[in-house]
SEVOVO-730386 format. One record per residue (C-alpha): residue number from 1; y, x, z. Coordinates in pm, 1 decimal, m for minus. Layout:
! residues N
   i       yy       xx       zz
 NUM        Y        X        Z
...
***
This chain:
! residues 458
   i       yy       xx       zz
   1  m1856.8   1167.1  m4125.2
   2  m1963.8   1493.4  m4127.1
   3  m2094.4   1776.7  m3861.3
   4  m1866.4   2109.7  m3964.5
   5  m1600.1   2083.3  m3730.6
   6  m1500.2   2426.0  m3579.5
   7  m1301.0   2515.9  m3260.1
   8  m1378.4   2206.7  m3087.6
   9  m1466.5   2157.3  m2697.9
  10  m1631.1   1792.9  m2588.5
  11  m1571.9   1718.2  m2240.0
  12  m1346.9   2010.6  m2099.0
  13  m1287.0   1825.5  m1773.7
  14  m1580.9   2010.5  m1673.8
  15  m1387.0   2341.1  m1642.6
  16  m1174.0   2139.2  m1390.2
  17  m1515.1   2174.3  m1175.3
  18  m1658.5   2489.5  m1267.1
  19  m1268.4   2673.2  m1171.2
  20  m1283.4   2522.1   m790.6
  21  m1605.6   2614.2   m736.1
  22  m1526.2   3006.5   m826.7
  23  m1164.3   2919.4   m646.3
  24  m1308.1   2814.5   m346.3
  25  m1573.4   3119.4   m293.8
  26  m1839.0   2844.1   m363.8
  27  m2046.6   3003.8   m666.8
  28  m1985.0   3351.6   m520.5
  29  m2119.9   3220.9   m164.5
  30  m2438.9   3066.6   m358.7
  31  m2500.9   3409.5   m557.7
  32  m2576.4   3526.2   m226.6
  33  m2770.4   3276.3    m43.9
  34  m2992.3   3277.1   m386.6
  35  m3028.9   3662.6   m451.4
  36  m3349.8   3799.3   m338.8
  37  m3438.8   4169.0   m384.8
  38  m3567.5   4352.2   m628.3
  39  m3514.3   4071.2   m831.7
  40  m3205.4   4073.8  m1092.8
  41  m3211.6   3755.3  m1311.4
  42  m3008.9   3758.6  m1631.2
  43  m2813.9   3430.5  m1531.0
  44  m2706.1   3464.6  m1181.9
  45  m2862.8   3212.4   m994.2
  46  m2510.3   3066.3   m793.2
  47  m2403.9   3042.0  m1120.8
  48  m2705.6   2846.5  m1228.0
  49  m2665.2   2602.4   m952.6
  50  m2274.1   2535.4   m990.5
  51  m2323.1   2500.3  m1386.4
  52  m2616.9   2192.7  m1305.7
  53  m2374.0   2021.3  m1105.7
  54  m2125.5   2012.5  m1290.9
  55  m2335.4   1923.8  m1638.3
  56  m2419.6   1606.3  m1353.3
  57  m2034.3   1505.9  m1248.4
  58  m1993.0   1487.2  m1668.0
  59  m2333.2   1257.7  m1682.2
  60  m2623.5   1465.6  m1649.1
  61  m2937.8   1266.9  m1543.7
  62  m3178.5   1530.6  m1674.8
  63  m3242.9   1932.0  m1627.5
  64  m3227.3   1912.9  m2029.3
  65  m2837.5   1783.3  m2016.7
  66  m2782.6   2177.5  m1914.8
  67  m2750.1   2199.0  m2292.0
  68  m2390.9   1999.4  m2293.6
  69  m2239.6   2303.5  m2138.2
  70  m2422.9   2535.0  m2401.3
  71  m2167.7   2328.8  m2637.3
  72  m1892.1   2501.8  m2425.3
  73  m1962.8   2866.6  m2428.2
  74  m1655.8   2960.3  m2609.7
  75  m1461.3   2835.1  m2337.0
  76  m1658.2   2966.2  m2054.0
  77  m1926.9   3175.9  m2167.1
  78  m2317.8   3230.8  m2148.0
  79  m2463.6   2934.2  m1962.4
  80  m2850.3   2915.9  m1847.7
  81  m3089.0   2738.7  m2074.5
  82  m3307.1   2444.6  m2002.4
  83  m3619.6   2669.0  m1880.9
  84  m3358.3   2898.8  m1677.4
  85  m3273.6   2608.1  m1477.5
  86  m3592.6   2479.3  m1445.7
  87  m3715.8   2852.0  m1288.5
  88  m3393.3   2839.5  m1062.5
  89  m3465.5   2507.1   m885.9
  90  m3862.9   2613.3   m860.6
  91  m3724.2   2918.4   m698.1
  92  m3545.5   2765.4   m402.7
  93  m3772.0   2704.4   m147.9
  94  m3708.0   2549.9    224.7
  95  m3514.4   2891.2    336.3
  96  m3329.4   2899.2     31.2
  97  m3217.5   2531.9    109.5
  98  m3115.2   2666.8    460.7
  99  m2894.1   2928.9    325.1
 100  m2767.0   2720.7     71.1
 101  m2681.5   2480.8    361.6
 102  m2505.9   2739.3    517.3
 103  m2310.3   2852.3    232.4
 104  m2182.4   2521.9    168.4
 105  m2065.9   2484.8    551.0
 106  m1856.9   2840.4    501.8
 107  m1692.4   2675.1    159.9
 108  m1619.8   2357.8    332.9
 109  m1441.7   2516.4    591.0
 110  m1182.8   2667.4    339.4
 111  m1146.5   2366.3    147.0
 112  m1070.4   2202.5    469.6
 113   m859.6   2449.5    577.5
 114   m655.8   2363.2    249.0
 115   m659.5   1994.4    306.0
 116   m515.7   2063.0    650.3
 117   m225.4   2261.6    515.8
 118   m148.5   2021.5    242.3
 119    201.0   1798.3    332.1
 120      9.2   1527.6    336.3
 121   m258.6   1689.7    592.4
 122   m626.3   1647.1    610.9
 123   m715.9   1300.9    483.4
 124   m820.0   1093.0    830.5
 125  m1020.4    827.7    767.7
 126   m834.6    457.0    780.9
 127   m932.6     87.9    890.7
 128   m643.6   m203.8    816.6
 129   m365.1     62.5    772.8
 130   m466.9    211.2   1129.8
 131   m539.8    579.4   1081.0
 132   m804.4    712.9   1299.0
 133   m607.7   1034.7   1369.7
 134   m854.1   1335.6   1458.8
 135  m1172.9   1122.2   1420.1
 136  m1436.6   1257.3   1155.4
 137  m1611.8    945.3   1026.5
 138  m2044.3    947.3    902.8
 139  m2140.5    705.3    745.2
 140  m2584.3    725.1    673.2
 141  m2764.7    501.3    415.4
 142  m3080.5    503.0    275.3
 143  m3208.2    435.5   m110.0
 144  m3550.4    354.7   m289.7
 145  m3559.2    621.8   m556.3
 146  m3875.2    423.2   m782.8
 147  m4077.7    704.1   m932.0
 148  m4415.0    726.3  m1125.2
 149  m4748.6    714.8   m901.4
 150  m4800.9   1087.4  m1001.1
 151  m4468.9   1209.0   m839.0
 152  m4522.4   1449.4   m527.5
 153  m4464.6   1250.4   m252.1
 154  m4444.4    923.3   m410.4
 155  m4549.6    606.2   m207.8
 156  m4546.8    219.1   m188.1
 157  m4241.3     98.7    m90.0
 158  m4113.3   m217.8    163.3
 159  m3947.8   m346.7   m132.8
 160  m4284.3   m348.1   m352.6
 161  m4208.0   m106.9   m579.4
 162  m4344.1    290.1   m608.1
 163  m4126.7    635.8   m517.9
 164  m3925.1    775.8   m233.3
 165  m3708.4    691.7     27.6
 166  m3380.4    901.1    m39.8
 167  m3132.7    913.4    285.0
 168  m2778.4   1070.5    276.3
 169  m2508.4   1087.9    515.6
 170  m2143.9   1075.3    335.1
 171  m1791.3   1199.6    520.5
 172  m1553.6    917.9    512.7
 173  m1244.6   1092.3    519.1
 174  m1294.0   1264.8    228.6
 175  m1600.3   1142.9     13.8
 176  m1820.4   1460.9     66.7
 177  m2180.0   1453.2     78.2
 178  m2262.0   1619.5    410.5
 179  m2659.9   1587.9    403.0
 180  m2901.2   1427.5    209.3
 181  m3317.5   1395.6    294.4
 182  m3553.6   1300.4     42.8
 183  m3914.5   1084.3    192.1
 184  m4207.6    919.4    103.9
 185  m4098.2    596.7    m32.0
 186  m4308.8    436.4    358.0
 187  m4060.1    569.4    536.1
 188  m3892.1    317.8    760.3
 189  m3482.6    325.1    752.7
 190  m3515.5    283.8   1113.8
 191  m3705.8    591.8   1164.2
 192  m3532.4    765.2   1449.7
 193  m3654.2   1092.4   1343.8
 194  m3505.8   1068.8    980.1
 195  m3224.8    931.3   1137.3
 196  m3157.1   1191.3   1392.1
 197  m3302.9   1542.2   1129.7
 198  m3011.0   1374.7    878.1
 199  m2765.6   1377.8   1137.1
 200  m2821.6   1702.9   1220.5
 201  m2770.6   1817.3    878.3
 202  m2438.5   1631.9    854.9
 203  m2285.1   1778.6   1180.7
 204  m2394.9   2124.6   1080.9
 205  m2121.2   2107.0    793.7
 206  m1859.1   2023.2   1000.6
 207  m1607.0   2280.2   1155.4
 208  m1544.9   2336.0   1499.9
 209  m1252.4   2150.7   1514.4
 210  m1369.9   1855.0   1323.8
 211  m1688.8   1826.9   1491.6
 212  m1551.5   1740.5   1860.0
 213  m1482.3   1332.1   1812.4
 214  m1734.0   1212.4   1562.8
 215  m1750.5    818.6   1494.3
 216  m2117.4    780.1   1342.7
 217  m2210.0    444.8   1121.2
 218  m2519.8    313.3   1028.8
 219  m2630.4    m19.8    919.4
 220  m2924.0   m190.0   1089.2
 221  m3154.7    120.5   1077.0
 222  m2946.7    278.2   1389.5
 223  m3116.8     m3.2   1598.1
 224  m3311.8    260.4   1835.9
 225  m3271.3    407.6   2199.1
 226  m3353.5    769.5   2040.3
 227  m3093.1    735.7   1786.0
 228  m2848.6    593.7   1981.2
 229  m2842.0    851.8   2264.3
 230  m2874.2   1134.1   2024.0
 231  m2533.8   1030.2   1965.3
 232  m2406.9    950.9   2267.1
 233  m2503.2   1254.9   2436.4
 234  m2342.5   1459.5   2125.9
 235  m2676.9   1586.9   1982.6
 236  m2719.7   1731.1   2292.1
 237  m2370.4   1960.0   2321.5
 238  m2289.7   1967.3   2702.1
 239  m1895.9   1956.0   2739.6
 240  m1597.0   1735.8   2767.9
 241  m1481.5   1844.8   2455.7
 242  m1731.0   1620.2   2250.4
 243  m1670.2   1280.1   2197.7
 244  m1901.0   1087.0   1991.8
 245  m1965.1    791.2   1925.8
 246  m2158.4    502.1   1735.9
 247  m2136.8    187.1   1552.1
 248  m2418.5     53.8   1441.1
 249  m2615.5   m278.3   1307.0
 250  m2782.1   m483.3   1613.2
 251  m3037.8   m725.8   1590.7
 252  m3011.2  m1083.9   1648.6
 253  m3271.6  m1246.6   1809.5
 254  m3340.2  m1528.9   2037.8
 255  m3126.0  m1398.0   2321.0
 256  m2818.2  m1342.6   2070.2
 257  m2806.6  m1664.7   1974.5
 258  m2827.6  m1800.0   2308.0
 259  m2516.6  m1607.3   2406.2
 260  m2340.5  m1763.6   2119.7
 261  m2416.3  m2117.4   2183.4
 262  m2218.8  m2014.4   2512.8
 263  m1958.4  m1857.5   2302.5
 264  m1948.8  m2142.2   2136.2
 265  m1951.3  m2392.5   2423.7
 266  m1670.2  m2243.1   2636.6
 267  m1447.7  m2156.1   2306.1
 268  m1446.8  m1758.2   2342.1
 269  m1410.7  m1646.8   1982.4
 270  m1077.6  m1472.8   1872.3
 271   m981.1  m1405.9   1506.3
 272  m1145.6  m1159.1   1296.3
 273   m860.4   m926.6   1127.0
 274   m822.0   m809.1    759.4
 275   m584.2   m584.1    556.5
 276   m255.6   m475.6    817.9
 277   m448.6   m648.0   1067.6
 278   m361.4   m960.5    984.5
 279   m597.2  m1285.4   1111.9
 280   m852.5  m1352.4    852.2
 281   m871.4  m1758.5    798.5
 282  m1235.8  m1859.1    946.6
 283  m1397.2  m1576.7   1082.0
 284  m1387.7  m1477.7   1440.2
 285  m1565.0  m1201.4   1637.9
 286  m1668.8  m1195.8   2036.9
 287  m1820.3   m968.9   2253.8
 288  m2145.0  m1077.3   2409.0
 289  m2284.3   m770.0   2634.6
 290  m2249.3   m943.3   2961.3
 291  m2445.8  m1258.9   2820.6
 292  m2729.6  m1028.3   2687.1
 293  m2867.0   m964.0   3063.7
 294  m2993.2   m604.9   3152.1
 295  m2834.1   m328.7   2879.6
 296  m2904.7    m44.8   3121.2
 297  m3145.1    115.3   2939.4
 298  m2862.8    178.2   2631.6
 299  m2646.4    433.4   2676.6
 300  m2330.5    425.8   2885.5
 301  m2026.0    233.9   2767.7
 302  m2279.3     m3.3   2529.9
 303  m2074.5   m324.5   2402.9
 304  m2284.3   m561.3   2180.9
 305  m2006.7   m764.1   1963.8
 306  m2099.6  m1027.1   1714.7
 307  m1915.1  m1189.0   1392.4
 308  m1927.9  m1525.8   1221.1
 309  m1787.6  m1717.0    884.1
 310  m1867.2  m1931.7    675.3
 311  m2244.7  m1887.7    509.3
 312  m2129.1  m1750.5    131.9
 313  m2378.9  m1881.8   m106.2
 314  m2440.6  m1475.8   m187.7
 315  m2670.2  m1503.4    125.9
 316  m2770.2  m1830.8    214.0
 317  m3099.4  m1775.2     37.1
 318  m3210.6  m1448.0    246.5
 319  m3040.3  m1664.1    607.4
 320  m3220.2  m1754.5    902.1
 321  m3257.2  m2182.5    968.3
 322  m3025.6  m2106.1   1208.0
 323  m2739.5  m1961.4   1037.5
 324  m2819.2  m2202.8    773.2
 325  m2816.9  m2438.6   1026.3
 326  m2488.5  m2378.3   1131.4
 327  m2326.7  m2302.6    838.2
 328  m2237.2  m1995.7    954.9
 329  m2336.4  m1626.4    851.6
 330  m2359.7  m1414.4   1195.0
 331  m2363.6  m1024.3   1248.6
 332  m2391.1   m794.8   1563.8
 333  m2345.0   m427.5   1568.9
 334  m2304.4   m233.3   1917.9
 335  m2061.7     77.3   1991.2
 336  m2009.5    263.9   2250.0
 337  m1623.8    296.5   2223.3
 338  m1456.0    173.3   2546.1
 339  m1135.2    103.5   2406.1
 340   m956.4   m103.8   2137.8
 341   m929.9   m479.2   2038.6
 342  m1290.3   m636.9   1926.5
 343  m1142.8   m730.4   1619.5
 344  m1016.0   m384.3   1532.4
 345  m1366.9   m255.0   1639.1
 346  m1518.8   m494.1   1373.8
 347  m1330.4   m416.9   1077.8
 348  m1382.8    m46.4   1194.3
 349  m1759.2   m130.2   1174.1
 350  m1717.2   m320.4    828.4
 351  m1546.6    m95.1    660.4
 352  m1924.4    129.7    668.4
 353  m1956.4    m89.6    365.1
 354  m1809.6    205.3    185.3
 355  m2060.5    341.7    147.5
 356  m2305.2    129.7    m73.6
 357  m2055.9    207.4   m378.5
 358  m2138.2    525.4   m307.7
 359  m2523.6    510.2   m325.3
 360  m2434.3    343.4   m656.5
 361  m2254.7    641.0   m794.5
 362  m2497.8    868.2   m634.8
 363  m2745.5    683.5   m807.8
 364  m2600.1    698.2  m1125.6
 365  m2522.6   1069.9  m1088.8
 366  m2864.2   1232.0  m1080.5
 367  m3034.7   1054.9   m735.9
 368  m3163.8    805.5   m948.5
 369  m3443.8    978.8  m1150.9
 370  m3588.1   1233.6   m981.3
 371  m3717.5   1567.5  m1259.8
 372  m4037.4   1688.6  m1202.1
 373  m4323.6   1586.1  m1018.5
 374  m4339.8   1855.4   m754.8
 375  m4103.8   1765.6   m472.8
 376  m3959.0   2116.1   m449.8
 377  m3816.3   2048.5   m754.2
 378  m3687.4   1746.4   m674.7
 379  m3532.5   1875.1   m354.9
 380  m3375.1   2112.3   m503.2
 381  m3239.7   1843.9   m759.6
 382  m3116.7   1652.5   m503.4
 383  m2911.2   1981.6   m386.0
 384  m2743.1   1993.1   m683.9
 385  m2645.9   1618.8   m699.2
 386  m2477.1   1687.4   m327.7
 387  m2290.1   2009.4   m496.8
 388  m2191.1   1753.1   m769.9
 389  m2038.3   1526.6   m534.8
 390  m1891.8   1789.6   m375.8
 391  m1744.0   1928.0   m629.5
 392  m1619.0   1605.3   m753.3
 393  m1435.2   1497.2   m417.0
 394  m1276.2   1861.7   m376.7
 395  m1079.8   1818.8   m768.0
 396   m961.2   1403.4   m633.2
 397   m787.1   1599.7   m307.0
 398   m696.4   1899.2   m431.3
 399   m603.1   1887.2   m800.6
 400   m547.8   1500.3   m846.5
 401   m282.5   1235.3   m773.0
 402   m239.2    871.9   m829.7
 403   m498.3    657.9   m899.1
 404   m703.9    933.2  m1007.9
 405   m764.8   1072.8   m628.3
 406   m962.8    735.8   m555.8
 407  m1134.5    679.2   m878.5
 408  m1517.8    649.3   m923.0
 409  m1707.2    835.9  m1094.5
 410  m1760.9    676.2  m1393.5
 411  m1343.1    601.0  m1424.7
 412  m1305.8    967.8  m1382.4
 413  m1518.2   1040.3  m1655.0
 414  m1358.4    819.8  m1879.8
 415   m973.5    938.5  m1819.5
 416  m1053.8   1312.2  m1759.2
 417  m1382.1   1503.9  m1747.6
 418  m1486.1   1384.5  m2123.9
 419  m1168.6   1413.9  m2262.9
 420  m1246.0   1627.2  m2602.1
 421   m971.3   1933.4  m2685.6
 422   m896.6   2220.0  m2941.3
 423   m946.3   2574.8  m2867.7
 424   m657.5   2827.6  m2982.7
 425   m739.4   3223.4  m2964.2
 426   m452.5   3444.4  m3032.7
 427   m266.1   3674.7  m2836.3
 428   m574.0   3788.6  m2604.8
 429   m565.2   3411.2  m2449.2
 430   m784.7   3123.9  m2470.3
 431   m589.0   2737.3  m2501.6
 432   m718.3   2451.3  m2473.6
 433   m510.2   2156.6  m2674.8
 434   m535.6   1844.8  m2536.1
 435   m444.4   1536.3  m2794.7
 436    m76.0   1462.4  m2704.7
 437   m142.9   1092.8  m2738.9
 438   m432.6   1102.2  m2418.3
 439   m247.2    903.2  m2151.9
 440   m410.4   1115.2  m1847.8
 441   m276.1   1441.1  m2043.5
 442    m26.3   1549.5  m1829.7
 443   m220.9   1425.7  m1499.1
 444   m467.0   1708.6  m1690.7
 445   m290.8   1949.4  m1728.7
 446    m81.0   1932.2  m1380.5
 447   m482.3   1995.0  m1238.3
 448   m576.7   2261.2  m1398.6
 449   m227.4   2445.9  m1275.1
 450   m323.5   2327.7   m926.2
 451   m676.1   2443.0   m909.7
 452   m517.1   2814.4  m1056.6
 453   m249.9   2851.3   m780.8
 454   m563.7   2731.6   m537.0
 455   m606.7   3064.3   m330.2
 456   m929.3   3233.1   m304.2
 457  m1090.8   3261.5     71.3
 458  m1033.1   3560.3    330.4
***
């Protein structure tokens, strides 16, 4: 084995993300959120940013991994150094984040605009092959991010380990990270205030048109009045027009499981639904509001709906006596939705699930070890990650087909973005020769022709 090879590019997938982001106006619409006057950096700083997320969609889980795309500057040309990019993320500031906030909201709206006019159309979100035509789905989770004692903002955590508490809020439809917070790590999941600034965030993304009937899930941490009528009152947007609304984890207490020993008494369970809404074999849902007594202080339309099956031995250890009791595993969320089948409403809450495969890849793509020890830094870092993702979910709809269009992260990695190639000069052109033998090579090749014909924003 030797190390003389010439005229060979590692991982040339990543020119599949650096090509939308200058397609879609996104590095262009960065420059200018980042330029400041008198003040003309060699390595424009949009540039900067776009190149950091896309060294962490290849695998980047350091500022020092900027140096895989040094490897490529024959193929796209001068790229910032490590120090560069460490200078670029202590530049940005909280008004830098705001304008870089607002720069991805004016890209998002062309790339949606583009998703709309595909044949297939904008990509609704879908619960047991029921589309939820017109309905923008948010789905919010938090994450402990463990970090070192000496880390800015660092703090003991519920779990009993040390770091921050790192909250995002992800579009269902199509995979986007809308909005992402980074706390101390005592910072309750059920913190209205998070809850409600992260929110915020996410809407602000969203276009006019997309931002009128809004189904929000969260997981047990939504269990507060402030939260909930946030939401219900559509962040406080006056107008028909806006119809929100929530599903989210509910407690249960001594009064929910007095309702369901009625349940249970006079038989008033129906059948929990799976795939094509199809009964699912031992699990049945009710709804329980009007055995809960006084709900008036929840917002209008509140419904209260709980779920049981059979305990799995995944969490018998972490059950109540109860459930364990009973041999049965019950959950309660509450919505607000007036209309539909309980069972449909269940699965619809389920299906929030979603998004804890997501923390996982977000995890593994740069959330999970956090770069400096100031938390500017570290913000900024976790900018970049939500460009990444970005980035990522805008080549699956765009550019991809197949299997590829759902694939994770680390699958996408492995059939496209690290595929190695050969780089021909001649004739005033640049080519990039892909083995013949790769099995994704034409699924390759057919995106890099689609992200070319992609046109560039008005």
């Amino acid at each position: 084995m030797s190390a003389d090879g010439k005229n060979q590019i590692g991982h040339v997938g990543g020119l599949h993300l650096r090509l939308p982001a200058q397609r879609t106006g996104l590095t262009g619409t960065l420059s200018n959120a980042l330029r400041r006057r008198r003040f003309h950096p060699l390595h424009d700083r949009g540039q900067v940013l776009v190149d950091l997320a896309v060294a962490i969609t290849l695998g980047a889980t350091c500022i020092r991994d900027i140096r895989l795309l040094e490897h490529q500057r024959p193929m796209i040309g001068p790229v910032a150094s490590f120090p560069t990019v460490w200078r670029a993320l202590k530049e940005i500031d909280e008004a830098a984040l705001r304008r870089i906030e607002r720069a991805r909201a004016a890209v998002r709206r062309h790339v949606w605009t583009l998703l709309a006019a595909r044949e297939e159309g904008f990509p609704w979100a879908c619960v047991d092959d029921q589309v939820l035509d017109g309905w923008t789905v948010i789905d919010t989770d938090g994450s402990i991010v463990c970090a070192p004692s000496e880390k800015e903002g660092a703090h003991g955590t519920h779990k009993g380990t040390y770091g921050h508490h790192g909250f995002v809020a992800v579009c269902d439809n199509t995979g986007e990270e809308l909005a992402q917070l980074l706390s101390p790590g005592n910072t309750g999941a059920n913190d209205a205030e998070v809850n409600i600034d992260l929110l915020t965030a996410a809407v602000a993304q969203l276009l006019g048109p997309w931002r009128k009937k809004v189904l929000i899930r969260v997981d047990g941490a939504g269990f507060s009045h402030a939260l909930l009528e946030w939401i219900a009152s559509a962040g406080g947007r006056a107008g028909p027009c806006y119809r929100w609304e929530y599903s989210v984890g509910w407690a249960f207490t001594e009064r929910e499981r007095a309702a369901v020993e009625l349940v249970d008494v006079h038989d008033l369970w129906q059948s929990a639904t799976g795939p094509g809404g199809r009964p699912r074999q031992d699990a049945f849902v009710a709804d329980i509001t009007g055995l809960l007594g006084d709900l008036s202080a929840w917002p209008p339309g509140h419904r209260v709906i709980v779920r049981k099956e059979p305990l799995h031995p995944r969490y018998e250890r972490d059950a109540s006596p109860y459930a364990k009791n009973k041999g049965m595993r019950y959950q309660t969320f509450a919505t607000n939705t007036a209309r539909g089948q309980i069972a449909f409403l269940d699965a619809r809450h389920r299906k929030h699930a979603r998004i804890e495969p997501k923390i996982h890849d977000r995890k593994a793509s740069g959330m999970g070890l956090l770069p400096s020890r100031e938390l500017q830094v570290n913000t900024a870092w976790l900018m970049a990650t939500a460009l990444a993702c970005d980035l990522r979910a805008w080549l699956q709809l765009l550019a991809l087909d197949g299997d590829l269009v759902k694939a994770t992260p680390k699958t996408l990695r492995y059939r496209l973005l690290h595929v190695p190639a050969r780089l021909v000069c001649g004739q005033r052109r640049r080519r990039l020769k892909i083995p013949g033998t790769w099995p994704w090579a034409n699924a390759i090749v057919r995106a890099f022709a689609r992200i070319q014909a992609l046109p560039h924003p008005t």
